[in-house]
C-alpha positions as CSV (number, residue, x, y, z in Angstrom):
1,X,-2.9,-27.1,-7.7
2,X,-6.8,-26.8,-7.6
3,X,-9.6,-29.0,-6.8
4,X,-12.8,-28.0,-7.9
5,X,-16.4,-29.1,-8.9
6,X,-16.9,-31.2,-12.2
7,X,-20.6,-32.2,-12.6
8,X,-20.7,-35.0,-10.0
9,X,-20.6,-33.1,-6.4
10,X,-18.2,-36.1,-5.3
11,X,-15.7,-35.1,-8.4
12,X,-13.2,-32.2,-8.1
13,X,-10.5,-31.1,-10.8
14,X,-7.0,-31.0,-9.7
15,X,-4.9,-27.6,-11.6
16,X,-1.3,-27.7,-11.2
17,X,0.5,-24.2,-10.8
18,X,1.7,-25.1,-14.8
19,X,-1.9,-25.0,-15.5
20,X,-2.4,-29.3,-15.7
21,X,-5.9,-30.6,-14.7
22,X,-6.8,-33.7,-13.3
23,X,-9.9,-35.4,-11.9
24,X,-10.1,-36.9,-8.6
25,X,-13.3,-38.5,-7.0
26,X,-13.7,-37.1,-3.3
27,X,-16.5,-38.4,-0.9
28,X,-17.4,-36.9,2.2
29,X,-16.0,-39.2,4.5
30,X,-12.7,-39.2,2.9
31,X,-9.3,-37.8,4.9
32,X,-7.2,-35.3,3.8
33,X,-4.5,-37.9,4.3
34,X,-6.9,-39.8,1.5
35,X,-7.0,-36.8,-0.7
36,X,-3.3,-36.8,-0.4
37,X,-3.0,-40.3,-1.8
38,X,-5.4,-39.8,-4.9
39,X,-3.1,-36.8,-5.4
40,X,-0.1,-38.6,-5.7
41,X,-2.3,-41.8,-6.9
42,X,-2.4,-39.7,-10.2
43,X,0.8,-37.3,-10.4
44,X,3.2,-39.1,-8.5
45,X,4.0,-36.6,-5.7
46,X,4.4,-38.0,-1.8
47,X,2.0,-37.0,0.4
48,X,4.6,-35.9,2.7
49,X,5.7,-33.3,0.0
50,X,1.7,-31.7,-0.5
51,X,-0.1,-29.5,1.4
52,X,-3.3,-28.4,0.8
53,X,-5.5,-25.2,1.6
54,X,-8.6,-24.3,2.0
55,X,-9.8,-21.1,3.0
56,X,-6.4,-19.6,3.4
57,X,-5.7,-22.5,5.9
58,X,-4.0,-25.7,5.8
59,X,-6.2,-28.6,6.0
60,X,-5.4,-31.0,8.5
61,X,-4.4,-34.7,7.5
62,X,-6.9,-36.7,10.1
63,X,-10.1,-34.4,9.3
64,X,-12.5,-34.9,6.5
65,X,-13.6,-33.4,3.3
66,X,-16.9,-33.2,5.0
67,X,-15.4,-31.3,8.4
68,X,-13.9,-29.1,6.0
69,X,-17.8,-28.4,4.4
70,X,-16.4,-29.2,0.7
71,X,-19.3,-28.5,-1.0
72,X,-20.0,-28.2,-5.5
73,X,-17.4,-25.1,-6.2
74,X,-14.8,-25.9,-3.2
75,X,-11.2,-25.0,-4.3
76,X,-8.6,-26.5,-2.8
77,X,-5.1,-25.4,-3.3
78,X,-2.3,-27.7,-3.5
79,X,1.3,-26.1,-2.4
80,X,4.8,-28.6,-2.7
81,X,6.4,-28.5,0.8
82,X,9.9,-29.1,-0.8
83,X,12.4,-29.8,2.1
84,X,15.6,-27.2,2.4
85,X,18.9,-28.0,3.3
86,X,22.7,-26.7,3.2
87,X,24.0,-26.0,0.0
């Protein structure tokens, strides 16, 4: 998934990897964990099971979108962090 500028600077788009967009509002102040939550607010997956980069990094759950300097053009990539087991 991507998150990326709309026209408001507090608005991103959300692109699954089967090419689905969505909007999310995201303010400065908010988490990551709070990015998380909008994310699965809207497609229904668990925080637990997302991880997001940015900048070729995993972003942290307890910093903010501001710490993270998401500006108008920020991508944001979501990746599932499915859990493996025995088969």
């Amino acid at each position: 998934m991507l998150i990326t500028t709309v026209t408001d600077p507090s608005d991103r788009r959300v692109r699954t990897l089967t090419g689905k967009e969505i909007e999310l509002d995201i303010e400065a102040d908010y988490k990551v964990s709070k990015i998380k939550e909008r994310v699965e607010e809207k497609e229904g997956i668990p925080p637990a099971q997302q991880r997001l980069i940015y900048g070729g990094k995993q972003m942290a759950d307890d910093k903010t979108a501001a710490e993270y300097q998401l500006e108008g053009g920020a991508t944001l990539h979501l990746v599932l962090a499915l859990r493996g087991g025995r088969v």
